[in-house]
N, C-alpha and C positions, 0 to 999 in steps of 0.2 A: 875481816870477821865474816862467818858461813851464818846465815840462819838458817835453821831448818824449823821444819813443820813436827810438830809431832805425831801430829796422822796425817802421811800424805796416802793419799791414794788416786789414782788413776781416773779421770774420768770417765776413761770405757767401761771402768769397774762400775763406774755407779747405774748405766745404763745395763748392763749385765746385772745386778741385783735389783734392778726396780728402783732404784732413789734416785729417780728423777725431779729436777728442783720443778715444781708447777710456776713457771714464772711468770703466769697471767693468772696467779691467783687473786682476788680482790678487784680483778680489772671486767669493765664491761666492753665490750666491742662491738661498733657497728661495721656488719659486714655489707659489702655492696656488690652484687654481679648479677647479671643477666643471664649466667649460664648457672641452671639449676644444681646440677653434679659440682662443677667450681663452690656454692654457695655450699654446699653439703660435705666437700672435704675440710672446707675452711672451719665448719662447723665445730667437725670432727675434732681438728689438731686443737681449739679453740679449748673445746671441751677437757681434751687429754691435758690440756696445761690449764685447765682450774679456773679459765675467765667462764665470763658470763656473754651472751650476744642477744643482738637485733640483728635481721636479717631481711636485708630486702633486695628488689629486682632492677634498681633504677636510680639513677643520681634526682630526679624529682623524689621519688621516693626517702632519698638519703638525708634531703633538704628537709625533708615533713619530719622525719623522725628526729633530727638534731631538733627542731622547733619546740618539738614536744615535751622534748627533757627535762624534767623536774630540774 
């Protein structure tokens, strides 16, 4: 026995129309790097898929912030 889909569509379709799944929506992310541009593209993809971040320059840094967590 075959299942099928009743809407299949391509993947590449959905990045060709814009429906792209945000699959760090509802998520928060602490980003960590020393290298300023590195912390700004992470930023960026971060944003494009709907999480939220902290961002800082330093694994001491990284430690303060988990501390801080509500």
């Amino acid at each position: 026995m075959k299942f099928q889909s009743s809407h299949q569509q391509n993947p590449s379709q959905n990045v060709m129309s814009g429906n792209i799944p945000r699959m760090l929506s509802g998520k928060r992310i602490l980003i960590v790097d020393d290298n300023d541009i590195n912390r700004k593209l992470i930023q960026w993809l971060v944003e494009e898929q709907g999480g939220e971040f902290d961002s800082v320059e330093n694994g001491e840094q990284a430690v303060d912030a988990c501390t801080q967590v509500n």
